[in-house]
Structures are given as structure tokens and as C-alpha cells.
C-alpha positions in Angstrom: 9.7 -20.2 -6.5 7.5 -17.7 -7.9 5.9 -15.2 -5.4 3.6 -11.9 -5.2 4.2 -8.8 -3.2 1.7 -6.1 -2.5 2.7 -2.9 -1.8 1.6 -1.7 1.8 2.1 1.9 0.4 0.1 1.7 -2.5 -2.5 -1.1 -2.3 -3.1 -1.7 -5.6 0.6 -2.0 -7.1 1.9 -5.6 -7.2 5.0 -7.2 -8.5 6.0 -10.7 -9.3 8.8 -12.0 -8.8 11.0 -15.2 -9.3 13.5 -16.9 -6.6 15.6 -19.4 -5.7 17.1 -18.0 -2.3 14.4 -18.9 0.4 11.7 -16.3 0.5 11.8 -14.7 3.7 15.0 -13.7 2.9 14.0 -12.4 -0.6 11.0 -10.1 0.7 13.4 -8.6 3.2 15.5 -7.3 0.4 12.6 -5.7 -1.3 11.9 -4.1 1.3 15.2 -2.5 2.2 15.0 -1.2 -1.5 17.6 -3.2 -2.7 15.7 -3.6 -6.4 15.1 -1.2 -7.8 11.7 -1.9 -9.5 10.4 -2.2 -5.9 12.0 0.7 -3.6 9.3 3.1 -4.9 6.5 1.2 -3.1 8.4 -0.2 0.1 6.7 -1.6 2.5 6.3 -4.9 0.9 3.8 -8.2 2.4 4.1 -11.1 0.5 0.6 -12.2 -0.7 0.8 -15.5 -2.7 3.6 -18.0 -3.4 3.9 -20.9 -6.1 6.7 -23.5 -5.4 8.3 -25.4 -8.4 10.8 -28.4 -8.6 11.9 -27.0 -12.3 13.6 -23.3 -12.4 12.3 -23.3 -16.3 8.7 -23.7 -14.8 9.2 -21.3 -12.1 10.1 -19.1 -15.1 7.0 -20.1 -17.4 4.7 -19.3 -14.1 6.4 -15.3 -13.5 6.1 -15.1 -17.3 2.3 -16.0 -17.0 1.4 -13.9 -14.3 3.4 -10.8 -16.1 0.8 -11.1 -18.7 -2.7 -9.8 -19.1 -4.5 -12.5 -18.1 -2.0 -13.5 -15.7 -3.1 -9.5 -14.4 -6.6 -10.9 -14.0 -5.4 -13.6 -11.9 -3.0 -11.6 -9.7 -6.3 -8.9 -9.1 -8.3 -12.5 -7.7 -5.6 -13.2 -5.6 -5.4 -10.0 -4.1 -9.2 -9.7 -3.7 -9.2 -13.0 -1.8 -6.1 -12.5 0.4 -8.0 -9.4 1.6 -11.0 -11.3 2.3 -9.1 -13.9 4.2 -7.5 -10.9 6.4 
């Protein structure tokens, strides 16, 4: 499962991430700082969620959305989540 965060502490700063534990659980740990890419920016809300049968796809898809224009796409997300609030 690939899956975007948004900070709660700084609104603008993502991260995407890659999973095979069940997500809830996953979100938890970033927010008890237990990566440290993401105990800078803790609280954490998970934004956006892509579920694959193939961990190689998974992998392709949090490659993608590490990328520039996978940044583009991440920015439309957020815009919309925050619309749908």
C-alpha cells in the first residue's frame, strides 16, 4: 500500500510512504516519531491511499509520487482533500 501524510504542524510538508502492515497501524508510528524522516513534523493525518496486489507496483507508485511530477500530483491531492474538508 502506498499512502500520503500531511503534516498537521506544517501544512505544506508531505511524505510518502510505502506499507505492507495495515495502515492505521503505520500512521500511528509516524506519529509517535518512530521514523525518523517524519518526527520533525508530528502530528501526522493521512491524506490519500493507493492499494496494490503487487509489492513491486506499490514500489513503482511511491517511486512516482517521489518525483517531480509525482510533486505536482501530491500538491492536487492535497488541494482537493482540503476542499473536501
Amino acid at each position: 500500500m502506498c499512502y500520503i501524510l500531511e503534516s498537521q504542524k506544517k501544512r505544506d510538508k508531505t511524505y510518502v510512504g510505502l506499507t505492507i502492515k495495515k495502515l492505521e497501524a503505520r500512521t500511528a508510528e509516524h506519529n509517535k516519531g518512530f521514523s525518523k524522516y517524519t518526527k520533525a513534523y508530528v502530528p501526522w493525518k493521512l491524506i490519500y491511499y493507493e492499494n496494490f496486489y503487487c509489492k513491486l507496483c506499490a514500489e513503482k507508485r511511491e517511486k512516482f509520487l517521489k518525483s517531480g511530477i509525482g510533486y505536482k500530483f501530491r500538491r492536487l491531492i492535497q488541494k482537493y482533500y482540503k476542499e473536501l474538508k
